[in-house]
N, C-alpha and C positions, 0 to 999 in steps of 0.2 A: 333111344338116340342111336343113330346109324354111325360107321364107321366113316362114313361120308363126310357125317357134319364137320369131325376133327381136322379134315383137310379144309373145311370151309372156314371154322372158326381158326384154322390156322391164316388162311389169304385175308381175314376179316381183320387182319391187325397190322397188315400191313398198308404202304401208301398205294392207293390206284396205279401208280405208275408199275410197283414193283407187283403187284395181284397181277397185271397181266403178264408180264415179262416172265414168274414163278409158274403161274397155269402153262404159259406156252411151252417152258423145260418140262415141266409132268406130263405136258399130253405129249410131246417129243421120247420122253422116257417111257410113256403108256403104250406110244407106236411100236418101240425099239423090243420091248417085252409082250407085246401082243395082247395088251389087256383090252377087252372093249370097253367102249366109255363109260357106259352105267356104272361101271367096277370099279375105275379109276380112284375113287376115294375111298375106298374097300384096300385096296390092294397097298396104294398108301399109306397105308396106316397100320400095317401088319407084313413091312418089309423087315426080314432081320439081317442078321450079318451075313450069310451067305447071299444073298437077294442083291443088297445094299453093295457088294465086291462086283457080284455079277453086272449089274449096273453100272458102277463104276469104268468097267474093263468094257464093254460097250460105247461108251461116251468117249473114252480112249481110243476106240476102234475107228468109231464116227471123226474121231479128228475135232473135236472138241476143245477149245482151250483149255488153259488149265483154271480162268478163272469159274469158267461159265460150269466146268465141272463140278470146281468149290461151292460155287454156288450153289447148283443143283443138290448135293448132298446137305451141304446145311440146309436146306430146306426137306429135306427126306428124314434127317435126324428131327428137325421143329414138329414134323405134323405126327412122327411115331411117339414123342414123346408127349404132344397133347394128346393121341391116342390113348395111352398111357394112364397122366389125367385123368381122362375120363372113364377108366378102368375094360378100357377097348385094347389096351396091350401092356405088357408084363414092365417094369424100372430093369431090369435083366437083358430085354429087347435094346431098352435105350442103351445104355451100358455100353450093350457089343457094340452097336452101330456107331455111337460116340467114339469106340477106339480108333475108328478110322480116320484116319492123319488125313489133311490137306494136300493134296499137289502143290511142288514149289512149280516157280513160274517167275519169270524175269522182272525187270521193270518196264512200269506201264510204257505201251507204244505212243508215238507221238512226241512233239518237240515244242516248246513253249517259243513266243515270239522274241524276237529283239526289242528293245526298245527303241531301235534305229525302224523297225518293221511297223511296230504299232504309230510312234509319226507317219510314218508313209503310209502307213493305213488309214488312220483318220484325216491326214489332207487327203488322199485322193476324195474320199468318205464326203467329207465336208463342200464337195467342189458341186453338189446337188443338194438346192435348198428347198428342193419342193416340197410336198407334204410325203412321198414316198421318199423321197431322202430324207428328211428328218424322222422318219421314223427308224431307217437304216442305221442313222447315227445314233440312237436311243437305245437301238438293240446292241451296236458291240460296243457303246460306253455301259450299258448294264452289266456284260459278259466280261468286258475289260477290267470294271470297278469294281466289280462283288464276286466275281467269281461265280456267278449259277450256272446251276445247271440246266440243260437243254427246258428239260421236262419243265423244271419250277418258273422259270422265264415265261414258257407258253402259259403258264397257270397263273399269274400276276393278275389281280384285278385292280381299278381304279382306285377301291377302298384300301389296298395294301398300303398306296405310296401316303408316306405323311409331310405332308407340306413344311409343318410347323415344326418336325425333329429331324428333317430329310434323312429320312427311314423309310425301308420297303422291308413288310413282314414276310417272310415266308410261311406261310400256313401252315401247308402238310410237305415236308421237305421228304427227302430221301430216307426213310427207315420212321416214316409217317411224323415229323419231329418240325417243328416250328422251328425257326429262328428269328431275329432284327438284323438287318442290313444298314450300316451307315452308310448315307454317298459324299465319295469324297465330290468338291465342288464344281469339277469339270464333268462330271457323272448327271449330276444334278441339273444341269445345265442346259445337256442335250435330253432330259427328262422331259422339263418344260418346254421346252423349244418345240419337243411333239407333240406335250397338252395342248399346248397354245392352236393348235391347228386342228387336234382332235376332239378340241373340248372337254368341259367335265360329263360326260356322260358315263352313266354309270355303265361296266360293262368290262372286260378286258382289258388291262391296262396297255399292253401291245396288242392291237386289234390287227384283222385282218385289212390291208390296203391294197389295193391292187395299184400297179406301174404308173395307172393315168391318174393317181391321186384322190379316188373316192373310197373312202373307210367303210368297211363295215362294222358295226360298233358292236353290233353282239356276238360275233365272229372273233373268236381267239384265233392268234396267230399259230399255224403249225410246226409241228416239231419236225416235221420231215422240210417245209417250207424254211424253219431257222437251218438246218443244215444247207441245203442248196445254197441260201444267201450264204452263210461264212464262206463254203467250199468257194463258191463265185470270185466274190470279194478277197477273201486271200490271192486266190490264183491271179487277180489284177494286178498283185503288187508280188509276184514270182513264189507264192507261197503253194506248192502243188502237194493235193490230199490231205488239204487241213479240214480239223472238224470243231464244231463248237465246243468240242473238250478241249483240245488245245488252248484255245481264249483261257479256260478254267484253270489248266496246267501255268498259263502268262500269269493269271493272276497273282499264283499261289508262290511261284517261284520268284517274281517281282517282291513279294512281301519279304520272305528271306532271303531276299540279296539285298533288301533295305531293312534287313536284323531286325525283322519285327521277330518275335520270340515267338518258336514252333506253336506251342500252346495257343497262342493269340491267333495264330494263322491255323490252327485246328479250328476252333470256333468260328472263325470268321468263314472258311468253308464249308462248315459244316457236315464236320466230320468227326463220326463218334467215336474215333481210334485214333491214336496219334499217331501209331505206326502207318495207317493209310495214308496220313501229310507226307510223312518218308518219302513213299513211294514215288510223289509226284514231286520234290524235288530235284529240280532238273539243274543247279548251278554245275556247274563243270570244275576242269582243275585248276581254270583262273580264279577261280576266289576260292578256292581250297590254298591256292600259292598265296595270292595276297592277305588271308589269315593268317597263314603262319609266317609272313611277313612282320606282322603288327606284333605278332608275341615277342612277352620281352619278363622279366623279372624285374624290374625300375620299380621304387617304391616310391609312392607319392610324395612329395613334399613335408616334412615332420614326421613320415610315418614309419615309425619305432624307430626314432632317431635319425631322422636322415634317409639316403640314398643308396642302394644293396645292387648292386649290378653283378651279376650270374653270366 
C-alpha cells in the first residue's frame, strides 16, 4: 500500500464539499514547496515537525488567514497520523506535528440581519410571484429558517423534504454528518408555494430556473448562482457585500436573542463544537445591558419562606 493511499483514505472520509476544498490547500501547499504531483501523497504523509513549521511560515508569508491555515494543518496532522496507522510513519511523527498550536484569529467576518432588514427583505422578495420568484423566496426562507449552508442547500433533493413532519434531511452535511431540519411554518410555506409550480419531480429540490420561468429539473441549483442571488438581493434592500453566510449568521444569532439554549442552537446548525456557535454570535451590548437588567436575587413566591431581595 502506497504512502499515497493515506492521503486518499484520509479525503475519503470527508464530505465532497470539504475533499475538494482540502485537495485544493495540498496542491496550494505542494506548489509553495515544490513537490510535483505524483508525490504529493508521498510527501504528505511523511511531513514532520520541521517540514509542518516550514509550511506553516509560508502560508503566513502567502497572507493566508488564520482560519484557512488552521485548517490546512489539521488536515497535515489527519493524513500523517493515518500514515502512521498504516505503519507508513512513526506515533513520534504524529506527536511533534500535533504540538503545534492553532493561530488565534478574530471573530468571524460579516454581520447578521436585522429583523427590521429580513421584513424588508421578504416583502420586497414577495413582490414577484412567478415561478422564478417563488423559487427566490424558497431559497432565503430555507437560509433564513434553518440556517444551511451554501453547499447543503445546493445538495437538497425532492426526497429530502418530508411533507408529513415538515422536515428536510441533510444527508452529508459539513464534516460528512446528517442532520433533520424542522420548518418553522412560514419556511414551509414558501417550500410549497415552489413545489406547487415545480412539481413533484423527482430531482433537486432547488433546481436550476432560469429569469423567464422554465425549470430545469435535473439541474441543481449552483453555489456560485446561490451567492450572486443573496449578494443581488441584499444589496436591493442597502445591504452591501453580503453573502449566504451571513443569512446563516441571521439565523443563528435570531435563535439566541430568542434564548433558545446554545446547545439547541448548536444542533440545529449543525455544528459539532459549541465553541463554533460562540463564534457566530453576533448579539451586541444591547442585550448584554438588557440581561443584566432582568437580574435580580427575588425569590419566588413560598420560596424558602418568602421574598429575599439582595
Amino acid at each position: 500500500m502506497t504512502t499515497a493511499t493515506a492521503y486518499a483514505l484520509y479525503l475519503s472520509r470527508l464530505a465532497p464539499n470539504s475533499q475538494r476544498s482540502i485537495a485544493s490547500q495540498m496542491r496550494s501547499i505542494a506548489q509553495l514547496m515544490d513537490w510535483p504531483d505524483e508525490v504529493i501523497g508521498k510527501q504528505l504523509s511523511s511531513i514532520n515537525y520541521q517540514q509542518a513549521m516550514q509550511i506553516r511560515a509560508l502560508l503566513i508569508h502567502e497572507q493566508w488567514s488564520a482560519r484557512s491555515i488552521n485548517r490546512a494543518m489539521t488536515a497535515i496532522k489527519s493524513i500523517v497520523k493515518v500514515a502512521a496507522l498504516m505503519g507508513e510513519a512513526d506515533m513520534q511523527q504524529v506527536a511533534h506535528i500535533n504540538s503545534i498550536a492553532n493561530m488565534k484569529h478574530g471573530a468571524h467576518q460579516g454581520n447578521p440581519l436585522s429583523a427590521e432588514q429580513v421584513t424588508k427583505l421578504l416583502a420586497l422578495l414577495s413582490k414577484r410571484q412567478d415561478t422564478y420568484g417563488l423559487r427566490t423566496l424558497a431559497i432565503f426562507a430555507l437560509f433564513l429558517g434553518t440556517g444551511l449552508r451554501r453547499s447543503e442547500l445546493a445538495a437538497l433533493t425532492l426526497a429530502d423534504y418530508d411533507s408529513a413532519t415538515s422536515t428536510i434531511k441533510v444527508v452529508a452535511g459539513k464534516g460528512n454528518k446528517s442532520r433533520i431540519l424542522f420548518l418553522p411554518d412560514w419556511v414551509e410555506q414558501h417550500v410549497i408555494a415552489w413545489l406547487n409550480v415545480r412539481k413533484m419531480q423527482l430531482g433537486p429540490l432547488i433546481c436550476h430556473c432560469r429569469t423567464t420561468g422554465i425549470i430545469v429539473h435535473y439541474r441543481p441549483v449552483s453555489r456560485d448562482a446561490l451567492y450572486r442571488l443573496v449578494k443581488d438581493k441584499l444589496g436591493d434592500i442597502g445591504v452591501v457585500g453580503a453573502s449566504p453566510h451571513d443569512l446563516r449568521r441571521t439565523f443563528i444569532t435570531r435563535l439566541l436573542e430568542q434564548n433558545v439554549d446554545i446547545n439547541t442552537v448548536r444542533q440545529m446548525a449543525g455544528h459539532a463544537d459549541i465553541s463554533t456557535t460562540t463564534i457566530y454570535d453576533k448579539r451586541g451590548d444591547a442585550f448584554m445591558r438588557e440581561a443584566a437588567a432582568t437580574l435580580n436575587y427575588v425569590s419566588a413566591p413560598n420560596e424558602r419562606g418568602g421574598k429575599t431581595r439582595c
